[in-house]
C-alpha positions as CSV (number, residue, x, y, z in Angstrom):
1,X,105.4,99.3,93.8
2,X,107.0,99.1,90.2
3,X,109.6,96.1,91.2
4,X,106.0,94.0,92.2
5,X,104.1,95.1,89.1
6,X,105.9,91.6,87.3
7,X,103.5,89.4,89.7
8,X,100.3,91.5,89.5
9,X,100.8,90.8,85.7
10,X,101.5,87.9,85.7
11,X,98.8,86.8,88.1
12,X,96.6,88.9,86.4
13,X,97.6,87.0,82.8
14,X,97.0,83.7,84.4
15,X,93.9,84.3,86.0
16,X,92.3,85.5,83.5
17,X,93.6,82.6,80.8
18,X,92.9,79.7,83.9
19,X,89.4,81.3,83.3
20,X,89.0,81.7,80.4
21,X,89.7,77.7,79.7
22,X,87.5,77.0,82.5
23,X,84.2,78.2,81.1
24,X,85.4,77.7,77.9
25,X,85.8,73.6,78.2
26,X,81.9,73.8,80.3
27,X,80.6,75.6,77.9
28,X,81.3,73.1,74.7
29,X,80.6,69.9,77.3
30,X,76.7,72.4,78.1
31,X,76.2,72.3,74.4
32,X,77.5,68.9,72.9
33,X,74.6,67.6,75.5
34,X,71.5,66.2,73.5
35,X,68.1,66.3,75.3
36,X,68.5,63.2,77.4
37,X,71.5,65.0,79.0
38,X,74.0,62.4,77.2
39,X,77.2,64.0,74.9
40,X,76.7,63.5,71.5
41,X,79.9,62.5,69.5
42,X,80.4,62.2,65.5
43,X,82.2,59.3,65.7
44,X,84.3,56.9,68.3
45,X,87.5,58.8,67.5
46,X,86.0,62.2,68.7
47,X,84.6,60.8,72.1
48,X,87.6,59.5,73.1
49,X,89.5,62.2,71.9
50,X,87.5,65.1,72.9
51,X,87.0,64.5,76.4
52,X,90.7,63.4,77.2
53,X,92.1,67.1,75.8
54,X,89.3,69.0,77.7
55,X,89.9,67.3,80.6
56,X,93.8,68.2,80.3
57,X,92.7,72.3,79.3
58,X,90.5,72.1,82.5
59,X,93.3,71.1,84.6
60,X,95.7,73.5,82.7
61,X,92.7,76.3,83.8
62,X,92.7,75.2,86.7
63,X,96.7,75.6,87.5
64,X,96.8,78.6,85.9
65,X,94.3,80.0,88.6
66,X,95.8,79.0,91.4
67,X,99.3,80.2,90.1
68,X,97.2,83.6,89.3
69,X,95.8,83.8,93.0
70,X,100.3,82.8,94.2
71,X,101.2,85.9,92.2
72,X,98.3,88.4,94.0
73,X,99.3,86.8,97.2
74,X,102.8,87.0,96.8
75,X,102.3,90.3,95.5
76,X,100.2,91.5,98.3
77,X,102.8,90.0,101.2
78,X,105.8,91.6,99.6
C-alpha cells in the first residue's frame, strides 16, 4: 500500500485544487452579475481581460480533476 500512497496524494492534491478553481472562477462570474443578469466590468480592459484568464483557470480546474480521478483510478487498479 505505501509504494501507491504517491498517486492517492497526488490525486487527492489535484482534486481538491481542480475544485477549488472550479467554484472559485463561478463564484466571482455569480457575483460580478448585476440585476439584469449581465457582468458588470470597470472598464473595457477588465472585460476582456477578466473573462479570458478565468476561462483558462476553469480549464486548468478542470484538468486538474480529471488528472485527480487518473491517479485514484490508477491507484485503485494497481
Amino acid at each position: 500500500m505505501e509504494k501507491y500512497a504517491v498517486p492517492l496524494i497526488l490525486g487527492t492534491l489535484a482534486l481538491v485544487i481542480g475544485i477549488a478553481l472550479k467554484l472559485f472562477v463561478g463564484r466571482r462570474v455569480f457575483y460580478r452579475r448585476n440585476a439584469a443578469g449581465s457582468e458588470g466590468f470597470k472598464n473595457y480592459r477588465n472585460a476582456l481581460i477578466t473573462p479570458f484568464v478565468e476561462s483558462i483557470l476553469t480549464k486548468i480546474g478542470g484538468l486538474l480533476i480529471i488528472f485527480g480521478l487518473l491517479c485514484f483510478l490508477w491507484a485503485w487498479i494497481k
